[in-house]
C-alpha positions as CSV (number, residue, x, y, z in Angstrom):
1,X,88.1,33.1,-50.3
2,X,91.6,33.8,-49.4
3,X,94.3,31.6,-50.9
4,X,95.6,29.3,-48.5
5,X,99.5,30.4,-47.6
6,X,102.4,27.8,-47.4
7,X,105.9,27.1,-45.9
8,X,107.8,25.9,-49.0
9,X,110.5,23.5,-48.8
10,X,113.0,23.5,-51.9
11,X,115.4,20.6,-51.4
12,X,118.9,20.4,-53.3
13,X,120.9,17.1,-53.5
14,X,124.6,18.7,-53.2
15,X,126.8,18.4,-56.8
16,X,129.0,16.2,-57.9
17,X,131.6,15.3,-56.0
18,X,135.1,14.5,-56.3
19,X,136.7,11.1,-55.4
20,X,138.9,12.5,-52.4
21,X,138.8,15.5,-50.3
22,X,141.7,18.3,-50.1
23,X,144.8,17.7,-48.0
24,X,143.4,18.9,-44.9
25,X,139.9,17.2,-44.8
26,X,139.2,13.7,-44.4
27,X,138.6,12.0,-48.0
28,X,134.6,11.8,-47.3
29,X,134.7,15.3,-46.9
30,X,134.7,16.0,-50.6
31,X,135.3,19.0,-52.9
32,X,133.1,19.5,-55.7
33,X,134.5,17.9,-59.2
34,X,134.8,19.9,-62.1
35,X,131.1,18.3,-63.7
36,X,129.6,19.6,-59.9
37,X,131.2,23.0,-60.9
38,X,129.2,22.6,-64.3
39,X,125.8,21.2,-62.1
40,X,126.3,24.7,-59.7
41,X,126.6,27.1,-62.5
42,X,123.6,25.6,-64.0
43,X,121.5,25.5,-60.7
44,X,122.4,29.1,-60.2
45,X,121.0,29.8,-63.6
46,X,118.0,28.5,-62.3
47,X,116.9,30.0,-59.3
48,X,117.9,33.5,-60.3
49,X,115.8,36.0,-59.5
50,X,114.5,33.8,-56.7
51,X,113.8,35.1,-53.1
52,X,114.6,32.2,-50.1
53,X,114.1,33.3,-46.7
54,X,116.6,30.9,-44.8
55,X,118.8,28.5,-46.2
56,X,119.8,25.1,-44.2
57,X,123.1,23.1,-45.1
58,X,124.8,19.8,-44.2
59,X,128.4,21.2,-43.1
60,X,130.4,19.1,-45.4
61,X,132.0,21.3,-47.9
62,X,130.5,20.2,-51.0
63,X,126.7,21.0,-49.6
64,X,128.1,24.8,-48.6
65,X,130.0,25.2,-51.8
66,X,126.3,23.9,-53.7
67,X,124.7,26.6,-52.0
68,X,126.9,29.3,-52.9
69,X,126.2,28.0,-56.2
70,X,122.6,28.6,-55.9
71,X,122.3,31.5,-54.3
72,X,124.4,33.1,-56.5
73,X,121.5,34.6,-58.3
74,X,118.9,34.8,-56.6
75,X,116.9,38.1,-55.6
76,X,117.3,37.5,-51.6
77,X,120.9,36.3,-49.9
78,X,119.7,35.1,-46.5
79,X,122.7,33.7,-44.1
80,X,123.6,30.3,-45.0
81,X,122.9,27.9,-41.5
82,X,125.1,25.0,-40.7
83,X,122.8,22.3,-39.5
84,X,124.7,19.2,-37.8
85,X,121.6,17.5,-38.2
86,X,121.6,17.5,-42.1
87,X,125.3,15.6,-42.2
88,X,124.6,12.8,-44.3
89,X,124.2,9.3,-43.0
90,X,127.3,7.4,-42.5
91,X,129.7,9.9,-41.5
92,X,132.2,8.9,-39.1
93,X,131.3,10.0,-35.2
94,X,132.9,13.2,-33.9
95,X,133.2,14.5,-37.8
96,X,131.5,18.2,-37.5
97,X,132.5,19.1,-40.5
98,X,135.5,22.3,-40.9
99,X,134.8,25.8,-39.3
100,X,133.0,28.2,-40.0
101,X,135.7,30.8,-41.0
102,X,137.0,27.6,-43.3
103,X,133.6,27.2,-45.2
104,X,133.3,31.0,-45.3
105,X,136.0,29.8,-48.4
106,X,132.9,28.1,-50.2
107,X,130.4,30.5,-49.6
108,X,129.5,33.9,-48.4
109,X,127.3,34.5,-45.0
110,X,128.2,31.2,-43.3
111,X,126.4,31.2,-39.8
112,X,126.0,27.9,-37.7
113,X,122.4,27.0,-37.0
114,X,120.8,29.0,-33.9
115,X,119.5,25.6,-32.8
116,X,119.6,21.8,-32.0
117,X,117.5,20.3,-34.0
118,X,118.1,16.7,-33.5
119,X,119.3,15.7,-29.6
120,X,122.5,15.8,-28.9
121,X,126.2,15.4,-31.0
122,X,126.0,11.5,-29.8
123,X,122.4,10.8,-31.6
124,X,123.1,12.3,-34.7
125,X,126.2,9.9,-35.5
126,X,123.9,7.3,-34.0
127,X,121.4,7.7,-36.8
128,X,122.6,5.0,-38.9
129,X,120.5,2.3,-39.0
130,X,117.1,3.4,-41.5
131,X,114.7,3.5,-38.4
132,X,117.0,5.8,-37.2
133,X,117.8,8.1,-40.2
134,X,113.7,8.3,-40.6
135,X,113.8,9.7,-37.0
136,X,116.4,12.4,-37.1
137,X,114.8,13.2,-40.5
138,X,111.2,13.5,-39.0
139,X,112.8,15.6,-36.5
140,X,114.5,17.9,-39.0
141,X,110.9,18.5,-40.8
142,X,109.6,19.0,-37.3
143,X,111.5,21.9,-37.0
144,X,111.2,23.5,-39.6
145,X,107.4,23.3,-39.0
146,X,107.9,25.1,-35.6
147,X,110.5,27.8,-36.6
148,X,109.1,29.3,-40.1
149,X,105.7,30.6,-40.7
150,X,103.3,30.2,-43.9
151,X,104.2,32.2,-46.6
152,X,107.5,31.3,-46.5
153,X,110.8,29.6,-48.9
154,X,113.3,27.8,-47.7
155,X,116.5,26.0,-49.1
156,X,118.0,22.9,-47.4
157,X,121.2,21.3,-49.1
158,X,122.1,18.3,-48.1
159,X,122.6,14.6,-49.0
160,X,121.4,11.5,-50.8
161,X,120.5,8.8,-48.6
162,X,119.6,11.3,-45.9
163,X,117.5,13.5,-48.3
164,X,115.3,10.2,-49.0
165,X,114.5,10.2,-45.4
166,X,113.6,13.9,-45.6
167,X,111.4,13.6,-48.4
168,X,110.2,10.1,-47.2
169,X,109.2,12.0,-43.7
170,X,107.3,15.2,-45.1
171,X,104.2,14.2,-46.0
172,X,102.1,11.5,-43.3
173,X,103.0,7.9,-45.2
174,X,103.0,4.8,-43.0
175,X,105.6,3.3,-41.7
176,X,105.0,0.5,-44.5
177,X,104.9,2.8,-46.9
178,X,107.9,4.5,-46.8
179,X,110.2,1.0,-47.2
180,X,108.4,1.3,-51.2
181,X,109.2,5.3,-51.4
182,X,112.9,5.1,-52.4
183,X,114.1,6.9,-55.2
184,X,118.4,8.3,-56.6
185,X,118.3,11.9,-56.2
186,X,120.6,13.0,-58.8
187,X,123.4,15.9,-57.9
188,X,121.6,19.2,-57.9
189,X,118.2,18.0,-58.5
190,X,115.6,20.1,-57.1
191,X,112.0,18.4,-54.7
192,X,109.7,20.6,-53.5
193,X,107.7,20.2,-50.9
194,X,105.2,22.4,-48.8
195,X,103.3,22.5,-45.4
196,X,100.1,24.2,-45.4
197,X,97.4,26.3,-43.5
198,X,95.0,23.9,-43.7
199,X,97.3,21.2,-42.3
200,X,98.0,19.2,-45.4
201,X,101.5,17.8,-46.3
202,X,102.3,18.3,-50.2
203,X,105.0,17.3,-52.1
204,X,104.9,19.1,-55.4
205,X,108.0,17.4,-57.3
206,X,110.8,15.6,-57.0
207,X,114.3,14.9,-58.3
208,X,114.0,17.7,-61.1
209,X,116.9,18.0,-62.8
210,X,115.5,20.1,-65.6
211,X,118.5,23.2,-65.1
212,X,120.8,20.0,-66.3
213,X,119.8,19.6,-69.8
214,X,123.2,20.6,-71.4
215,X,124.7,18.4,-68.8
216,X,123.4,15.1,-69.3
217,X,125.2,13.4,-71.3
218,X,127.9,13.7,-68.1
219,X,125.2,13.1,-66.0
220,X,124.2,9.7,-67.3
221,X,127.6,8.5,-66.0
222,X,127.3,8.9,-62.5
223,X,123.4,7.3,-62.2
């Protein structure tokens, strides 16, 4: 019998961040600190070698400079996509993040996102309340359901509280459920999860920080 393919999702928390942004970003649109630095050499390290076909980013700077870090390595160096829809819960309306020619500063092969995956500008900063976060996140799995096939990797970088939603809306739980399936995704950590042939939803892990062993001593700090 022939192995069932899947479209993998490899989901990266961005690194750590520091405590104000540069002069000519707003202070939530942070640089990475010099521990992140440490967390995207390390997370470099360890997907070298590895092939992604499309990578997905929030467009605050720390997620783009995260995923310079990580593809740094790796065998394959698709285009790095700018998703409005993966801007992190919170962020103050009309905040798009810098442009592209700016973020091409963080990371090579910045490209903005051929699509719009989640309504319009208005009902992504509307997304605030849970509910609503779950709903642009649903959406955001939706999508990439309809745009990639089985038998292929993807990378999304983006946020904490967002990235719970993400995780929290690919696989089929009940609403009830999810309000129990809240978890800290640590900076850099790694979840993996995977849609397949055969329709099933699988989550394989989540919140590895494994690449971060040399690391946690600082890392203990900032949980």
């Amino acid at each position: 019998m022939a192995e069932k393919k899947h479209l993998e999702i490899y989901y990266i928390r961005h690194a750590d961040r520091a405590g104000t942004g540069s002069g000519d970003r707003p202070k939530y649109d942070n640089d990475l600190s010099e521990l992140g630095h440490a967390q995207g050499r390390a997370l470099s390290e360890r997907f070298a070698g590895m092939h992604f076909d499309a990578v997905l980013t929030s467009p605050m700077v720390r997620c783009v400079e995260t995923c310079g870090y990580a593809l740094a390595k790796c065998a394959h160096r698709p285009p790095v996509e700018i998703c409005q829809a993966l801007i992190e819960k919170g962020t103050p309306a009309g905040y798009h993040g810098q442009s592209l020619d700016y973020l091409s500063r963080y990371c090579e092969g910045v490209c903005a996102c051929p699509d719009a995956v989640f309504g319009g500008e208005a009902q992504i900063f509307e997304s605030q309340t849970k509910a609503e976060c779950l709903e642009r996140a649903a959406a955001f799995n939706d999508y990439l359901r309809r745009r990639f096939a089985f038998g292929q990797r993807i990378l999304v970088c983006s946020h904490g509280t967002l990235g719970n939603s993400i995780l929290q809306t690919a696989v089929s739980l009940r609403r009830e459920e999810i309000a129990d399936f809240i978890f800290t995704l640590y900076y850099t950590s790694v979840s993996k999860y995977k849609f397949s042939e055969d329709g099933r939803e699988r989550i394989s892990f989540v919140n590895d920080i494994s690449h971060l062993h040399g690391l946690m001593g600082n890392i203990e700090d900032k949980m």
